[in-house]
C-alpha angles and dihedrals in degrees: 000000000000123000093261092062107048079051090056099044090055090049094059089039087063096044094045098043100082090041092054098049084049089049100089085050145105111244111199109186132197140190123258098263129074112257086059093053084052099056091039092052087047094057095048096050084053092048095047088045085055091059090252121145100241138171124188110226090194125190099005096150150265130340106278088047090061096038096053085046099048080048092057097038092251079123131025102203136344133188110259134149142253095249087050101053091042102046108019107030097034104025097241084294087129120115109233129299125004086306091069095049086050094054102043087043091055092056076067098048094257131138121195125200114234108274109297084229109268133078120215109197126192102254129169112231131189136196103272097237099054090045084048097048088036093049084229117157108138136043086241087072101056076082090082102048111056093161081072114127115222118192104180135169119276093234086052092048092062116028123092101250093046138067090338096058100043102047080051089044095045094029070230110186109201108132098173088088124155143166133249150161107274091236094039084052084054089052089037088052093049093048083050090251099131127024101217140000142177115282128193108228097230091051120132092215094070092061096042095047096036096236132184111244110206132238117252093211101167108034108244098141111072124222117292111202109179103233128151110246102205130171111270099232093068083074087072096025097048110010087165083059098060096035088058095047089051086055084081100055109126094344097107113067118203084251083060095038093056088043094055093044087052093053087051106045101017103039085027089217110158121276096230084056094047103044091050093050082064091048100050091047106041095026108031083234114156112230115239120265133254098009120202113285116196097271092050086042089053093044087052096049093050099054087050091051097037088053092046095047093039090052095040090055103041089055093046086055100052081051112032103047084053087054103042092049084058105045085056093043090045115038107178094053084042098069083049093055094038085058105048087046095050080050098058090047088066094051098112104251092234089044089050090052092056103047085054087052091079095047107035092020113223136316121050097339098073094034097051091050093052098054088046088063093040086056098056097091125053083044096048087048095047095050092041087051096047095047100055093037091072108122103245103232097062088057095038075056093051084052088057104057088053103243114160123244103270092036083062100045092042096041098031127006097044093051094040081048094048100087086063094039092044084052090042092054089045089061100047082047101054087034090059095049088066109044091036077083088073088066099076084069089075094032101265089129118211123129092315090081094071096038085054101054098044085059090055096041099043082242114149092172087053092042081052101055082068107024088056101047093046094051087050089051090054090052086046101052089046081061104058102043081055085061099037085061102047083050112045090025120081115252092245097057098051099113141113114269129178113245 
């Protein structure tokens, strides 16, 4: 096996290790807001008390993002509503009530519990004073005021049942109509930034800032009863699971719904902590035992991030120094690969996430592709750069002595390039420390989980338990390649060059 490929292999190992120990698990997923890492917490916390092997893939996303994983088996079951499944997953192609639901969603192979007890339907809210002043009350009335300024949330914007529908709905004529995060609209309603913005009936935002829920006058918005979707064969494959899920059904009311939402954005208390304090009340449902404190949290993450940044590299290097050497020994197609590399760089990380989703599903595959690419680069370049800056009388030399091609890449150009590959690699390293956050937002983990919850929840201290590590990776990492050079580079070529 040559050296590339064992490169390659324990690259993969490192991505898939983590995948193949989950595999015999569980996977429960949520949407990035608070209500749906609730329900999926609660539902972990059901399946582990059950004695079922269970892991909480929290904030991965919109709708489309959970439904295409639960279709390929990424995730095994997931909290969604009524309205959603009818309009935005089948099309409205459901026959009538939850039964038709049931039925259009087995010809997919998934299952749905009976409705948890509370509906949360889509609503527009706006601050009390300017509806008062305004004499809004009902959607109906935005029609006379199209200086209004809507700030909704993306997913709204786009899905059938959201903004589309109701401006058709309405003939609604706001034009000044951006997108947001669900929890920043909240914070831009409350600066006087935005006018008005899409609520979600059960959240907690609408009780502590007073706001004006809109009528629905005229029933555009279809019924949103809270249930779990989860793949059918679960029901052969974890019996324990479903029945555990079931165990919610009809036992939250919309009151508790709003309460636990509250504890979690509002008294910002954790999830896991909330989620178990209902069990134990209303279920009689012990809560687990020895539950992560910060050290054992950072020493998680790491590990996440450390196994994302070490993979991503390794299989950009098995890619990136190939392609750089022949870039250098071929110009013309070197142009061609430095281009398609510095294209790639440009690819919005978050855009470049998404477009792997459909091809390596969700969790460390697609993260660890990403940052790959990402790596390319800096290391191509480098290597690029190293090769053809070799003075030409030291290879016309190593022609001389009659070595062979390879013999004089492998014996001379290659170690005359390392100190700009090694720079090269530095740089990708300390590039894909950094990006490797984003991966929490398709459930790869890393420092980005944390990062990820402080901005929903307005918490610097918990932006920070993942800000602050990942800073002090990067610095890390910058280390050791420092060291790395002074020990695997001679003494005489340790110096700054421009590359």
């Amino acid at each position: 096996m040559s050296r590339a490929a064992l490169v390659v292999a324990l690259a993969l190992s490192l991505a898939g290790r983590a995948a193949s120990a989950e595999g015999a698990r569980v996977r429960i997923g949520s949407k990035a807001f608070v209500e749906s890492e609730v329900l999926g917490e609660l539902a972990h916390e059901l399946l582990s008390a059950a004695g079922v092997a269970a892991e909480h893939r929290r904030a991965l996303g919109g709708t489309r993002v959970l439904w295409e994983a639960l279709l390929r088996g990424d995730l095994d079951a997931y909290p969604d509503y009524t309205g959603t499944i009818s309009k935005e997953i089948l099309g409205g192609a459901a026959g009538p009530g939850l039964s038709g639901i049931r039925s259009a969603l087995a010809a997919h192979g998934i299952g749905v519990t009976d409705p948890l007890g509370f509906e949360d339907t889509y609503a527009l809210g706006m601050p009390p004073a300017l509806a008062g002043r305004l004499g809004i009350r009902r959607i109906s009335d935005l029609a006379r005021h199209p200086e209004l300024r809507l700030g909704l949330t993306h997913e709204f914007l786009d899905r059938v049942d959201g903004w589309p529908a109701l401006r058709a709905g309405y003939a609604l004529p706001q034009r000044d109509v951006r997108g947001l995060d669900h929890d920043l609209a909240y914070r831009a309603l409350a600066a006087g930034q935005i006018d008005v913005t899409d609520l979600y009936s059960t959240d907690a935002e609408i009780r502590k800032q007073g706001l004006v829920v809109l009528e629905d006058d005229r029933h555009v918005f279809p019924e949103y009863q809270a249930v779990f979707v989860y793949r059918r064969e679960l029901e052969e494959r974890a019996p324990a699971a479903v029945a555990a899920l079931r165990r919610l059904e009809g036992r939250i009311s919309a009151a508790e719904m709003i309460d636990l939402n509250a504890r979690a954005q509002i008294d910002r208390e954790p999830v896991p902590q909330v989620a178990a304090a209902f069990l134990r009340e209303h279920l009689g449902v012990a809560p687990a035992e020895g539950r992560e404190g910060l050290t054992a949290r950072l020493l998680a993450r790491t590990r996440e991030h450390l196994a994302l940044v070490g993979a991503a590299l390794l299989l950009a290097l098995a890619a990136a120094v190939p392609l750089g050497v022949w870039s250098a020994r071929r110009p013309t197609a070197g142009r061609v690969v430095l281009s398609a590399v510095g294209i790639v760089q440009t690819v919005p990380s978050l855009a470049l996430l998404v477009f792997m989703i459909p091809l390596l599903g969700i969790g460390t595959g697609p993260a660890v592709a990403a940052l790959s690419l990402y790596a390319l680069l800096p290391i191509v370049r480098n290597t690029h750069a190293g090769l053809t800056g070799i003075a030409p009388e030291l290879l016309e030399s190593a022609r001389s002595l009659g070595l062979s091609s390879w013999a004089r890449l492998l014996r001379i150009e290659l170690p005359l390039a390392s100190p700009a590959i090694l720079a090269g690699v530095k740089t990708a390293a300390v590039i894909a420390v950094g990006t490797a956050t984003l991966g929490a937002l398709i459930g790869a983990g890393g420092y980005g989980q944390p990062i990820l919850t402080g901005i929903r929840l307005a918490s610097v201290p918990t932006i920070l338990e993942g800000a602050l590590p990942a800073a002090l990776l990067a610095l890390a990492v910058q280390a050791l390649f420092d060291a790395l050079e002074r020990l695997l580079v001679p003494r005489g070529m340790r110096r700054d060059r421009k590359v």
